[in-house]
N, C-alpha and C positions, 0 to 999 in steps of 0.2 A: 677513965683517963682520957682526957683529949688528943686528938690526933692531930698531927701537927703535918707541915707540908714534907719536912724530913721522913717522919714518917709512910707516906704515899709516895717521895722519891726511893726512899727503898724498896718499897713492896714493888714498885712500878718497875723497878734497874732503869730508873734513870738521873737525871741531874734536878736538880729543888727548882733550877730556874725554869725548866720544861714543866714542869708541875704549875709553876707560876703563870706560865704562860697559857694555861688548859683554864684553869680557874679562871682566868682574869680574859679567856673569850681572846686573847692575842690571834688575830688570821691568818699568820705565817707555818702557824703546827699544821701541821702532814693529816689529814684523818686518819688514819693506821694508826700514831703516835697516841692523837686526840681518844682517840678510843682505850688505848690501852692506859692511857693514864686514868681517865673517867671509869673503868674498869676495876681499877685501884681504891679510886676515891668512894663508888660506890660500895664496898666489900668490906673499906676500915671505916666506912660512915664516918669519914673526912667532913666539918662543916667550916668554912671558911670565918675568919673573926673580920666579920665587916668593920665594927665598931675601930678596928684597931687600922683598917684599913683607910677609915675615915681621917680622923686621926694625924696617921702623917701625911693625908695633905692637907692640914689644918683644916679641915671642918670635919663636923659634928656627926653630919647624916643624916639629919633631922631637917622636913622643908615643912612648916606652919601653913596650915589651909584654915583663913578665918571666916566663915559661913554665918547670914543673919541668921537662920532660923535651921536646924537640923532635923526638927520635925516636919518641916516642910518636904515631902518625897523627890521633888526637883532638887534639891539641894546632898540628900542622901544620897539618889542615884548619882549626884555629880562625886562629891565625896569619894564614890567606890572608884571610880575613875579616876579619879589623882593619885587613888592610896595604889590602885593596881600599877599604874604606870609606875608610878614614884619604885613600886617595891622590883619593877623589873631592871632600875637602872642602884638598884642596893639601896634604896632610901627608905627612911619613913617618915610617915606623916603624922602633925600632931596637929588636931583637929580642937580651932578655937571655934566657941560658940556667941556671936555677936550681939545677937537679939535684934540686930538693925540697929544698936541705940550711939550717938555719938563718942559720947564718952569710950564704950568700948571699943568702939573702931578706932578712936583716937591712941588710945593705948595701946592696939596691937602694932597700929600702923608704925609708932613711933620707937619702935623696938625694944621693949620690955622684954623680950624673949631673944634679944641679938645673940647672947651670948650662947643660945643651947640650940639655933637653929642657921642653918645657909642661906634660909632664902622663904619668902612670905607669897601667898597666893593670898591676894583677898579678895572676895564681893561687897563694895562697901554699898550703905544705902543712902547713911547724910552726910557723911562727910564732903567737907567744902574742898575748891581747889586750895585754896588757902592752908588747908587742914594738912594739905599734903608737900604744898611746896619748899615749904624749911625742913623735910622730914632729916630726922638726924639717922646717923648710922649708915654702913656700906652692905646691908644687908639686900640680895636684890630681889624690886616688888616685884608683882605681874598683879595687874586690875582685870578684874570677869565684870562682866557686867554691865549694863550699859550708859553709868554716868560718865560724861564727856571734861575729863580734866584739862588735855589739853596739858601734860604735865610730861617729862622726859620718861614716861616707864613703857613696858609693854603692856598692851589691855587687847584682852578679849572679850569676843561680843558677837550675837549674832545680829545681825539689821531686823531688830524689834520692828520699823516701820515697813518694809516691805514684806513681812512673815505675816504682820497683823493684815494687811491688803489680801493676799493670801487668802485668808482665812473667809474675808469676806467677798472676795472673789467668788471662792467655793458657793457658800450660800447664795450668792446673788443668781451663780447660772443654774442654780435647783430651782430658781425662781421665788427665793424668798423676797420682800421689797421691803419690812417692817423689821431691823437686826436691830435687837439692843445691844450694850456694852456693858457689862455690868464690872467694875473692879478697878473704875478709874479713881487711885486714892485719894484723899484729903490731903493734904500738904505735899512736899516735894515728893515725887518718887518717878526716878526717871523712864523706867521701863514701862509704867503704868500710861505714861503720859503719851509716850512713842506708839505705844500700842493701840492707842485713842485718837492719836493722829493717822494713822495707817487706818482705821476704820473709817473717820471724818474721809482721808484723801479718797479711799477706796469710792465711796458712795457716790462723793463728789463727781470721778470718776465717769463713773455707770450714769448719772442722773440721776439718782434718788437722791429724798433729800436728809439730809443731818437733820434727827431730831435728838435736839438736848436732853429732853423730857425723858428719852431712851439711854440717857446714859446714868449709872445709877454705883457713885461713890461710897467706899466704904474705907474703914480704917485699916483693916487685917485680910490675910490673904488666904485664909481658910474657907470649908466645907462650909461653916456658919454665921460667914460673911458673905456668899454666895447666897447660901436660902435664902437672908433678909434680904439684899438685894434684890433677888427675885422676887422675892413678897413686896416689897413696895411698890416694883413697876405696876405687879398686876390689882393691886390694894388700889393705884392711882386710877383704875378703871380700864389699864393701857394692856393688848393683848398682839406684842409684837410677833412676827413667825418666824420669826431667829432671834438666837443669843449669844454674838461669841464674848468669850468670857475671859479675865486677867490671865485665869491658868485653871490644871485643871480640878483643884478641889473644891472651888468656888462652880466649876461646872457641875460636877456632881451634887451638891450641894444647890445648886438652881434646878436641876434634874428631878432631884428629890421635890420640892414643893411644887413643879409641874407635876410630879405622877398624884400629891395630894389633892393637887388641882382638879384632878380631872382631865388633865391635859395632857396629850399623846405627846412622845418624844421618838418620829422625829415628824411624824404626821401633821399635827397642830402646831408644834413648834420646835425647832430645827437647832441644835446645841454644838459647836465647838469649844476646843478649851485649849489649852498652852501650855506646855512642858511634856504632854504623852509621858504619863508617870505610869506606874506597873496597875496601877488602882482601875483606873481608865478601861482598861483590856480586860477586865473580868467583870463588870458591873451586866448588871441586868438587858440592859441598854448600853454596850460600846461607844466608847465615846469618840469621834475624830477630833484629833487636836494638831496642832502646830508640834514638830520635834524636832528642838536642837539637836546636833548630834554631841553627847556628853560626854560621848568615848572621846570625840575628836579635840573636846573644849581639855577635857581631862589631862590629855596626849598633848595638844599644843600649851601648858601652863608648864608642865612638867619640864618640857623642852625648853621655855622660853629660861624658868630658873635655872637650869643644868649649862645652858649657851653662855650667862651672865658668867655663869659661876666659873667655866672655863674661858671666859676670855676671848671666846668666838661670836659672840652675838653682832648683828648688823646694829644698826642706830636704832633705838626706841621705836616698835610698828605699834599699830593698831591692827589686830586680823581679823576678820571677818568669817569663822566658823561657820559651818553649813546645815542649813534644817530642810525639813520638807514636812508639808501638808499630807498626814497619814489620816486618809476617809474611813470611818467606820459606820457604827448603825446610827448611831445621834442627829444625824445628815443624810444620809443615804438608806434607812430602812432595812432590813433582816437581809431582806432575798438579795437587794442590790448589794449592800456591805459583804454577803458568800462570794459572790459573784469577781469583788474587788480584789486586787493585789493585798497578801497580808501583809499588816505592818506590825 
């Protein structure tokens, strides 16, 4: 039999709306009170009907996170972070899978799901501004990621180009001078591109110089776009002594055909990579990479749809979420990476 809030106001000897008010986190109840009611709730294993709560205030309770690629570990880890925060303010998340491809972005974007959802989190990858500027529906967006619409929504992002400088900062004061790039896409892809440019600025920089030849495009953003990658520079005869890389399965994935190489990591040649995914921290060879912080990107998407949805939000931002450069063995070698702060 389900227990109802009447129920916990009797067990409790008090009135429904104190009860109301325990559940529902109101700051005005007493601790003494607080307690004794939560004392109640715990003992008749009271579960609140969110659904019913959603309800009347006309929404659903459902906020849609539409993601290119879910196999990708940056994007899972990101995932777990929306659905954690989401479920701490009573929501859930229904997790669409994009593929990167237009079409599907175009249809999530465009509210096929308005009717069963409050509010859209996307990471798009081609959609145009155009794509987005007639969007129909009052469902509200938030943009992750780093294409520049330029459109009234909220977008999060970390500063792709100065993360990527960063990275190559790091290698440069080990005294690398030869960094390739490996994972600057083929056609559009805006984060590939920003991260390509922060490498170009970085060197510029320092005085070394941008060699093209060191930068080495691929379609996909996997472990097996990385190897090839790495197999071509060193196929072309070119023996660079850094790599920093799109992200980090494509690192690992470069890692791997240097140890088939014959070639030490971080001795010979020196590896960063991008997103600090769990994969990274347990390989043979640690990897140091560039890390958003996912919790934070997670926490401010959640907030920016919850502010819409109540009527509080400021005007359309762009935020700028927070990463840092976590040095591991791939850069820094066994004894020095002990040595290092853990990340």
């Amino acid at each position: 039999m389900r227990v109802s809030l009447k129920d916990v106001a009797a067990h409790a000897g008090v009135s429904i709306k104190t009860v109301s008010n325990v559940v529902n986190n109101f700051q005005h109840v007493t601790p003494a009170m607080r307690e004794r009611v939560q004392r109640s709730i715990d003992e008749l294993g009271y579960r609140p009907n969110l659904t019913a709560r959603h309800l009347r205030a006309g929404r659903t309770g459902i906020i849609a996170l539409a993601l290119p690629e879910l196999g990708n570990p940056y994007f899972a880890e990101l995932a777990a972070a929306v659905i954690d925060t989401a479920a701490e303010h009573d929501y859930t998340v229904l997790l669409d899978h994009t593929g990167g491809r237009r079409e599907q972005e175009l249809l999530v974007s465009q509210g096929f799901r308005a009717r069963v959802i409050d509010g859209l989190i996307l990471s798009p990858i081609e959609l145009e501004t155009e794509d987005l500027r007639d969007r129909a529906g009052e469902v509200p967006l938030v943009l992750l990621g780093e294409r520049d619409y330029d459109l009234p929504y909220d977008h999060i992002a970390i500063d792709n180009v100065a993360a990527a400088r960063a990275a190559v900062a790091h290698l440069v004061a080990l005294g690398r001078r030869e960094v390739a790039f490996i994972g600057a896409r083929r056609g559009r892809n805006e984060p590939a591109q920003l991260r390509v440019r922060g490498w170009r600025e970085e060197l510029t920089a320092v005085g070394l110089p941008v060699d093209e030849e060191l930068v080495a495009a691929t379609d996909g953003w996997g472990h097996a776009d990385g190897a090839e990658a790495m197999t071509r520079i060193l196929d072309a005869g070119r023996r660079p002594d850094a790599v920093f890389a799109y992200n980090d399965p494509m690192a690992i994935g470069a890692m791997r055909v240097l140890h088939t190489r014959g070639l030490r990591v971080p001795e010979d040649i020196a590896v960063v990579g991008f997103d600090d995914v769990v994969e990274g921290r347990f390989g043979a060879v640690t990897l140091t990479s560039v890390s958003p912080d996912k919790g934070a990107i997670g926490r401010l998407a959640v907030a920016s749809v919850l502010a819409r949805l109540g009527g509080a939000a400021p005007e359309p931002r762009r935020v700028r979420a927070p990463y840092r450069l976590v040095e591991r063995e791939s850069t820094l070698g066994r004894r020095a990476a002990d040595r290092s702060p853990k990340g």
